[in-house]
C-alpha positions as CSV (number, residue, x, y, z in Angstrom):
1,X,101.3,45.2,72.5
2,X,97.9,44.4,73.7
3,X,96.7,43.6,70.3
4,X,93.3,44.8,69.7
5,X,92.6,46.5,73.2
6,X,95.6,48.6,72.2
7,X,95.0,52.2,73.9
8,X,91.6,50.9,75.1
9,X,90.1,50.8,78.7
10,X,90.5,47.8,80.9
11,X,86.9,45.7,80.2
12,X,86.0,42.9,82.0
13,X,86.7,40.7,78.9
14,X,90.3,42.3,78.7
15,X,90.6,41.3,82.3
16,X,89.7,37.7,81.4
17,X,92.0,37.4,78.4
18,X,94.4,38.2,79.9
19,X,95.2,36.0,82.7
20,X,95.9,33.5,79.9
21,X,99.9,33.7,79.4
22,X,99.0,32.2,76.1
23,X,96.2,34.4,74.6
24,X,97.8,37.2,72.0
25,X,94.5,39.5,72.9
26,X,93.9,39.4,68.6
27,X,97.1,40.2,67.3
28,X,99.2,41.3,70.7
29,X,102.0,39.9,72.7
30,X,101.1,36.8,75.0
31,X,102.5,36.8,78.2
32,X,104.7,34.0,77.3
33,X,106.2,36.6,74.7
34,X,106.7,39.0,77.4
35,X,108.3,36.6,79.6
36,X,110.8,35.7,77.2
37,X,111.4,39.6,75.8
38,X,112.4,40.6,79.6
39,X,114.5,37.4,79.9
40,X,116.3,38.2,77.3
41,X,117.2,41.4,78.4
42,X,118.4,40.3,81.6
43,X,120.6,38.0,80.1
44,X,122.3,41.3,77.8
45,X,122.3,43.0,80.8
46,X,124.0,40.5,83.3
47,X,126.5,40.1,80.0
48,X,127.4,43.3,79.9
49,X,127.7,44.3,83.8
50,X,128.7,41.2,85.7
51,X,129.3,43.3,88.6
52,X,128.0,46.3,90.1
53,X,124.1,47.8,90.3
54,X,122.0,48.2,87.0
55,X,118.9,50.6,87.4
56,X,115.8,49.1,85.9
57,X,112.4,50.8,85.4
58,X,109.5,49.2,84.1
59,X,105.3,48.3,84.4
60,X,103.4,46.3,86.3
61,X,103.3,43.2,83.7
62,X,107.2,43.7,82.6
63,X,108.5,43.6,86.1
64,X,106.1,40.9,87.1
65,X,108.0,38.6,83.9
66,X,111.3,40.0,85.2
67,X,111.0,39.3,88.7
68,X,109.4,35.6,87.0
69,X,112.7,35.4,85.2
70,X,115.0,36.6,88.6
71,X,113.3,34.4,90.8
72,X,112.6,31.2,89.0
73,X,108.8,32.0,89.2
74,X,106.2,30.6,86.8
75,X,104.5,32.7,84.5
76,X,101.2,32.2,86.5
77,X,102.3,33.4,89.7
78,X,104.4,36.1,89.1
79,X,101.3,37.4,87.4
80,X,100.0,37.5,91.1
81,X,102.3,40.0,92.2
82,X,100.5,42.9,93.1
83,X,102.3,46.6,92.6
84,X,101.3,50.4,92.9
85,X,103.2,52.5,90.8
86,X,105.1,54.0,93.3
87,X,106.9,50.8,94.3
88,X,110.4,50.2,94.3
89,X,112.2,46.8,94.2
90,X,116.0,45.5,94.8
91,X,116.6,42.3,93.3
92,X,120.7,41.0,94.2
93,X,121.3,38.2,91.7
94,X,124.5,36.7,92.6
95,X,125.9,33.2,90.7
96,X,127.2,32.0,94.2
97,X,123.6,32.0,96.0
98,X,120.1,32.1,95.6
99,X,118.5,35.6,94.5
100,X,117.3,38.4,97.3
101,X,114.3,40.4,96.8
102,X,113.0,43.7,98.4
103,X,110.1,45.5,97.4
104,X,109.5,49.5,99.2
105,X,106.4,49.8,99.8
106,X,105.4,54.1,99.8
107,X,103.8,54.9,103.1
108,X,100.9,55.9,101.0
109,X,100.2,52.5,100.4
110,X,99.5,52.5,104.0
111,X,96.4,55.0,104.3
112,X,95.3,56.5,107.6
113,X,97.0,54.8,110.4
């Protein structure tokens, strides 16, 4: 929820607003709130698959939290994790070592060669 910029175009002052992990946008989620909504559903979904592949899809700011979540990141940085929409990450989490991550990037992404 993007409070009052809700189904609005991206303004310069939306821009600004939100880079703050604590600003609600006037009446929206903060990132914070984000962070801890896609935490949370990691946690039920590690619970109820500890083994094997789950398929996640998601937007830019969700899978910047989860990845922030995965990979220990703060809030901050993982914001700094630039994605097109046609990008497709593989995140192994494992208890007995650190967390892999891949992102595939579309050849598109490229542009002339």
């Amino acid at each position: 929820n993007q409070g009052a910029y809700q189904g609005q175009l991206v303004s310069d002052r939306f821009s600004q607003r939100s880079l703050d992990p604590t600003d609600d946008l006037d009446g929206g989620e903060t990132m914070l709130q984000v962070r801890r909504r896609a935490t949370a559903a990691l946690e039920l979904m590690r619970k109820a698959h500890p083994r094997g592949t789950i398929v996640v899809v998601g937007h830019a700011l969700l899978n910047q939290m989860l990845l922030a979540s995965i990979l220990g990141l703060s809030t901050e940085n993982a914001m700094k994790i630039g994605q097109a929409n046609d990008e497709v990450y593989l995140a192994e989490v494992s208890d007995r070592r650190p967390p892999s991550l891949w992102k595939l990037i579309s050849p598109t992404s490229f542009g002339e060669l």
